[in-house]
DRENFI-128249 format. One record per residue (C-alpha): x, y, z; residue number from 1; residue in three letters; chain. Coordinates in steps of 0.001 Angstrom, whole numbers, plus 500000, padded with zeros to 6 digits. Each point is the difference from the previous one (the first is absolute). Layout:
+--------+--------+--------+-----+---------+--------+
!     xx !     yy !     zz ! num ! residuo ! cadena !
+--------+--------+--------+-----+---------+--------+
!      X !      Y !      Z ! NUM !     ALA !      A !
...
+--------+--------+--------+-----+---------+--------+
end
This chain:
+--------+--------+--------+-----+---------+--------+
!     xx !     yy !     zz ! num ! residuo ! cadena !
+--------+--------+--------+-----+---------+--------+
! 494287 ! 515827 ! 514825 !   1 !     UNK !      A !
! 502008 ! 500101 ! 496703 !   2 !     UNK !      A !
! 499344 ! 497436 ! 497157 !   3 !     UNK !      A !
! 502456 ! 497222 ! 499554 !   4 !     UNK !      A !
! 501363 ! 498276 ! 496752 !   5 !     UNK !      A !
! 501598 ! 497093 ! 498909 !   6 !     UNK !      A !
! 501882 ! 499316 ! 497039 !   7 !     UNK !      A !
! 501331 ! 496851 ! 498684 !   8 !     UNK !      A !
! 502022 ! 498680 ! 496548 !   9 !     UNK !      A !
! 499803 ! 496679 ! 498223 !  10 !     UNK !      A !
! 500371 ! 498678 ! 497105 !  11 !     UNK !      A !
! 497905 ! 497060 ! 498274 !  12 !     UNK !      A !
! 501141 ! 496964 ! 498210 !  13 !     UNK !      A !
! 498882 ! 500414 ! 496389 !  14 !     UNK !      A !
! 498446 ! 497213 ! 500461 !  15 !     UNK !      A !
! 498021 ! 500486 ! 503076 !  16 !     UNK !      A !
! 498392 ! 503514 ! 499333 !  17 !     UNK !      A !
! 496442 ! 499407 ! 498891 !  18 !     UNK !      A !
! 499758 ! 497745 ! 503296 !  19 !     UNK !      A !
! 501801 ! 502726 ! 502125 !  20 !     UNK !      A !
! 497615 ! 502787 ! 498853 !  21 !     UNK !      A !
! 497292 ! 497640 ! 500485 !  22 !     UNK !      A !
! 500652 ! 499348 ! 503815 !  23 !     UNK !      A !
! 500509 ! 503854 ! 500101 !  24 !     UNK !      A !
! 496753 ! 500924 ! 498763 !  25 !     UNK !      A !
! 498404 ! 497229 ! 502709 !  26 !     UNK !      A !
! 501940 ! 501447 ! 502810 !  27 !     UNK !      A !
! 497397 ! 502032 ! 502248 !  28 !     UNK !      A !
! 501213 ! 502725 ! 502124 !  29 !     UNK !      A !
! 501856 ! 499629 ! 503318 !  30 !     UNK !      A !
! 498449 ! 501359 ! 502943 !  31 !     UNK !      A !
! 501162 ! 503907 ! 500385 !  32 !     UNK !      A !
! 501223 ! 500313 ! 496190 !  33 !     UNK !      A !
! 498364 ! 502971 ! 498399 !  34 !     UNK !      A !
! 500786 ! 498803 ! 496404 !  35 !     UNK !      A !
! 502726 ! 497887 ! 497687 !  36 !     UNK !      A !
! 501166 ! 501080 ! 496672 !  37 !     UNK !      A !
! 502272 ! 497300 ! 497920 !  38 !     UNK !      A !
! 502325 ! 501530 ! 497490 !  39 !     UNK !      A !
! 501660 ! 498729 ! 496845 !  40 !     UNK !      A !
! 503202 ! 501918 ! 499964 !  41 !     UNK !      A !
! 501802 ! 497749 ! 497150 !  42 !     UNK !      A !
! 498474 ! 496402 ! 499103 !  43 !     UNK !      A !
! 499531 ! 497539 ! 502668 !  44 !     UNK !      A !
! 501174 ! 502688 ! 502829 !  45 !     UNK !      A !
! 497469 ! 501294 ! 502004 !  46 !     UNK !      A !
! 499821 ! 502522 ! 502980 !  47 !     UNK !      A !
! 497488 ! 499479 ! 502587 !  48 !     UNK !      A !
! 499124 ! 503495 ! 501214 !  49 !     UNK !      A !
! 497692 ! 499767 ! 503675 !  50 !     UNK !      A !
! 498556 ! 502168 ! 502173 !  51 !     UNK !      A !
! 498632 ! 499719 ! 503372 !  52 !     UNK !      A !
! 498493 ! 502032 ! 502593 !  53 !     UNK !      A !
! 502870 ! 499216 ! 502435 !  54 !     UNK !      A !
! 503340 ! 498323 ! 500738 !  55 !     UNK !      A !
! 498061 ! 497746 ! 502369 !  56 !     UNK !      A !
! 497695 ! 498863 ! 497563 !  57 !     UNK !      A !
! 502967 ! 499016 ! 497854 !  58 !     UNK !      A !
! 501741 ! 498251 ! 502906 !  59 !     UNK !      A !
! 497133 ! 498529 ! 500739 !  60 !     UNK !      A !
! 498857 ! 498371 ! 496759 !  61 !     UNK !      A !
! 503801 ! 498666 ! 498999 !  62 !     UNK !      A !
! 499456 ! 496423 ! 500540 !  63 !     UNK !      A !
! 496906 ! 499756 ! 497652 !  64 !     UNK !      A !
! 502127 ! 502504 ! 497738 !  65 !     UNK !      A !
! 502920 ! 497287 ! 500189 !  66 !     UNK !      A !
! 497303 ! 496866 ! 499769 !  67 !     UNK !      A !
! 498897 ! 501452 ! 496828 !  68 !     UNK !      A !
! 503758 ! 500754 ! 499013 !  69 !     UNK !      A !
! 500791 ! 496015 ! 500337 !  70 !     UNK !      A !
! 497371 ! 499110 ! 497504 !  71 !     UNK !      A !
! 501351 ! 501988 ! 497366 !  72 !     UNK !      A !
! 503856 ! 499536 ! 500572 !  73 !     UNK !      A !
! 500072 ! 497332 ! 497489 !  74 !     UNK !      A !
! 498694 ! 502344 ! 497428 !  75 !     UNK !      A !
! 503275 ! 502888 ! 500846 !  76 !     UNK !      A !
! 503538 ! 499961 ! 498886 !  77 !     UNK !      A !
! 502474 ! 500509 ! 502527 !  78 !     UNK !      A !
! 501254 ! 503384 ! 500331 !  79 !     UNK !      A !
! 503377 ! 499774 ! 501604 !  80 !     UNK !      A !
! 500846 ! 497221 ! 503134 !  81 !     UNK !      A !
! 499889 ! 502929 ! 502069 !  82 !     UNK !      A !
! 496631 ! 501468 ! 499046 !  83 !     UNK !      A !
! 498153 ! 496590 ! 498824 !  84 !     UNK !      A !
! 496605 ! 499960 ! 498137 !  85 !     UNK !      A !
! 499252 ! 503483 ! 501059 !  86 !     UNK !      A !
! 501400 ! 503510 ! 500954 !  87 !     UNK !      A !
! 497807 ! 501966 ! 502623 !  88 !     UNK !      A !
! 500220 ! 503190 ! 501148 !  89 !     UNK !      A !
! 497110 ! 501936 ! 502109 !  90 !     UNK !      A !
! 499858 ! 503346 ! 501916 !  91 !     UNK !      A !
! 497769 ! 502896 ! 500912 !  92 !     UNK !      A !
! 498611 ! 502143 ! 497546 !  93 !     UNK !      A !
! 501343 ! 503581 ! 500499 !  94 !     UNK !      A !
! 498658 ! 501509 ! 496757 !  95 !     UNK !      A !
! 496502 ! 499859 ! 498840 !  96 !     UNK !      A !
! 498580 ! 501778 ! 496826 !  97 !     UNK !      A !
+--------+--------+--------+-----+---------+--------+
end
């Protein structure tokens, strides 16, 4: 079964990003995910890189990923109205060095 990975953008009110990173470093693993990497990309944006054994196990653990999600939104900046708080994209891995 191929791995699976999620990736998701935000970006962190100034003045919410020592309690942001804090709630990150708390967050245990979802059930399925192989590991989570958090990267700084400018300041205050951050990428979210996950990976999972499966699509199901993504699927599956979605509502706690979106019950964690609503303790933090007050911490994000809105993206766009379309996108909100967060952009998320996810998909099979088809490369793997």
């Amino acid at each position: 079964m191929a791995k699976f990975m999620n990736i998701v953008r935000c970006k962190v009110k100034s003045s919410s990003r020592e309690e942001y990173l804090k709630k990150i470093d708390e967050m245990p693993k979802f059930d399925g995910q192989i590991s989570a990497k958090y990267v700084e990309t400018k300041p205050n944006e951050f990428f979210m890189i996950g990976e999972w054994n499966s699509e199901d196990d993504i699927a599956t653990a979605r509502p706690k990923m979106i019950a964690f999600l609503d303790t933090l939104r007050h911490t994000l900046e809105e993206l766009s109205s379309d996108l909100g708080v967060t952009d998320p994209h996810s998909g099979t891995v088809v490369i793997e060095k």
